[in-house]
N, C-alpha and C positions, 0 to 999 in steps of 0.2 A: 732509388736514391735520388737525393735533390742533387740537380748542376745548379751551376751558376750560370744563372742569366742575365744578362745586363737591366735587365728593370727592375730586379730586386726580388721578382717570385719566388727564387726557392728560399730565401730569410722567410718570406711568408709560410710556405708550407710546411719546412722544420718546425714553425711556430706553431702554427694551427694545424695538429695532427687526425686524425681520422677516429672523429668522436663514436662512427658507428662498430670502430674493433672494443669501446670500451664497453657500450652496451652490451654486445656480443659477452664480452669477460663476466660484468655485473649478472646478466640473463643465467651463465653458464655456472657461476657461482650458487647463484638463487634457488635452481634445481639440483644443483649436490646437495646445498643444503636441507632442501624440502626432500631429499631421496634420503638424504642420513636419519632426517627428524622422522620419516615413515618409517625406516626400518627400526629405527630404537621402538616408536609404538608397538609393529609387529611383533617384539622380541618381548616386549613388555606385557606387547597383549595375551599373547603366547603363555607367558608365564604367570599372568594372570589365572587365566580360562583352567590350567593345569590346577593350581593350588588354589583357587575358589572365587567361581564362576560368578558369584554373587557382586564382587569388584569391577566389574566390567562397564556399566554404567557411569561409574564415577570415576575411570580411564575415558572413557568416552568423553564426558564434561570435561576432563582436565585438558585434553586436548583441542578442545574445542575453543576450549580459554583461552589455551595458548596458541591457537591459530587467530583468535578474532581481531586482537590488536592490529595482526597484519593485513589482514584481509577484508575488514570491517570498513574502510574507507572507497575499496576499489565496489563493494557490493551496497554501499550508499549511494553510490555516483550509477550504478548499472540501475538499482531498483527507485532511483529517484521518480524518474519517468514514467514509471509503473503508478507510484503511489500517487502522484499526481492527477494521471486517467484514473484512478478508482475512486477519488475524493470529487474529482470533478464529475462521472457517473455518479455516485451518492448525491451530489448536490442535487442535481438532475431528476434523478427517482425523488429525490423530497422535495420537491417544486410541483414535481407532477402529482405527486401525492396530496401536497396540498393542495393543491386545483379541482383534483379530484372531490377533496374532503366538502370543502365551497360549495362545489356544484351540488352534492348530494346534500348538504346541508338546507340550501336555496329549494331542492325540489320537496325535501319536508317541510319547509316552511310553507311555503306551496300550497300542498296535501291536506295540511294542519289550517290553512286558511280557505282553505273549501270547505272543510270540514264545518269549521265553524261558521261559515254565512249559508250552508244546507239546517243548519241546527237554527239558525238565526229564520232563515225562511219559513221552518217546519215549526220553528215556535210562534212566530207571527202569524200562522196558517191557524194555528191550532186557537190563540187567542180571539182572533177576528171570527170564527166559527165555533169555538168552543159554547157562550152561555150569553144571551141578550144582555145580563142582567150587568149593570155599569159596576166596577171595580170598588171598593169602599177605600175614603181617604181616610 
């Protein structure tokens, strides 16, 4: 109970009561609720699975429906931080992929230019020793 004290505390406390008993009530509420809304699907599902089995999938979706509204904010905010580290890994792999691609790029052109000044040597080899006889203009 509040006394009265001469500097005015208990006017304060009467005023500002104990926000964490409301929680408490909200919290307490939230789980009857979420235990009524499971038992109605059990009962439903039940009586699905009884009269044709085939329905159960789209009990399934409808419940799902009707949970996302609620739960769709709190599991954005949990998987945010997720999605983040996998975009920023993807970026990553494709950076290194393309450094990769570059390099192996760079080493055929390479290959492809040896290539062609052994061809350039072997034909100037083969001109300079092939026939005396001077080329016709």
């Amino acid at each position: 109970m509040a006394t009265s004290q001469p500097d005015g505390k208990a006017a304060l406390d009467a005023t500002y009561h104990n926000h964490a008993d409301d929680l408490l009530d909200e919290k307490a509420e939230d789980n009857a609720l979420l235990v009524a809304t499971a038992a109605t699907v059990a009962v439903v599902g039940v009586g699905v699975a009884v009269f044709e089995a085939a329905l159960l999938p789209g009990v399934a979706l409808g419940v799902a429906a009707m949970l996302v509204p609620k739960y769709l904010p709190r599991m954005g905010a949990a998987l945010n931080p997720m999605f983040k580290s996998t975009v920023r890994g993807v970026y990553k792999v494709g950076q290194k992929t393309k450094e990769m691609v570059a390099e192996a790029q760079e080493h055929v052109h390479d290959i492809v230019a040896e290539v062609d000044a052994e061809e350039d040597i072997k034909d100037g080899g083969l001109k300079q020793g092939g026939s005396s006889a001077p080329p016709n203009p």
